[in-house]
C-alpha positions in Angstrom: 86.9 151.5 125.8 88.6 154.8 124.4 90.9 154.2 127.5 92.2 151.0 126.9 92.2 151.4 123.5 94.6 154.3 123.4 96.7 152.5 126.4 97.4 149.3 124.5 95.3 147.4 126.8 94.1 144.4 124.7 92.1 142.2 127.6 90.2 145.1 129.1 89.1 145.8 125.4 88.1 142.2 125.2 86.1 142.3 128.5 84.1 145.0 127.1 83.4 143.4 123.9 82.2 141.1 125.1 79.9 142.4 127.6 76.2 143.7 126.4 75.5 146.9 124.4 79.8 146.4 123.4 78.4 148.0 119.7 77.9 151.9 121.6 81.0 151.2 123.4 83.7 150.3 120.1 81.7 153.3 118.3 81.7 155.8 121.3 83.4 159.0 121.0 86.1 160.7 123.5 85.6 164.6 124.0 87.7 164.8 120.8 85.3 163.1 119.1 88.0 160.2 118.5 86.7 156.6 118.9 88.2 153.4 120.2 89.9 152.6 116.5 91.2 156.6 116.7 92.9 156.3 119.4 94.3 152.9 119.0 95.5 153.9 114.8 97.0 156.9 116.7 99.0 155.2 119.6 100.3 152.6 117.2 98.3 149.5 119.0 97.9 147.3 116.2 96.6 144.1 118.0 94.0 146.2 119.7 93.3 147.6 116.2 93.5 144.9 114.5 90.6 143.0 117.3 88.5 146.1 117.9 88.1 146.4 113.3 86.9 142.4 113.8 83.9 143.5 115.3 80.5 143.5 113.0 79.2 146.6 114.1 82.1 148.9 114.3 82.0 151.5 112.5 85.1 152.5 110.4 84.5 155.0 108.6 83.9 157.4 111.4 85.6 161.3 111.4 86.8 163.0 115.4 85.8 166.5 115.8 88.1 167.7 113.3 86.9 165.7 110.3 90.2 163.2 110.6 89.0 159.4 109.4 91.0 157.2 110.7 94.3 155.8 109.1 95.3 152.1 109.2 99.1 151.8 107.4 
């Protein structure tokens, strides 16, 4: 998911949304300790952003390795 997220890819997101155990996949963590919604914010990929932050059991308020939140302008 960190993948396509930070590549733009909106319907390889979707696939794994909407496969099983999608909830440890939004909230994973790259070796940087940036999620799915860190990397997306980061590259500018609002519609992936603005799908992956529909989800019920992401998590938002989540910091990477250097205690950055993530930043939705």
């Amino acid at each position: 998911m960190c993948f396509f997220s930070q590549n733009g890819n909106l319907d390889s997101c979707e696939v794994l949304l909407s496969s099983k155990g999608s909830q440890h996949l939004i909230n994973g963590k790259d070796f940087s300790g940036k999620s799915p919604l860190h990397l997306a914010a980061a590259a500018g990929h609002r519609k992936v952003l603005e799908r992956l932050s529909s989800e019920d059991h992401v998590q938002v308020d989540l910091r990477d390795n250097d205690s950055r939140y993530i930043v939705i302008t």
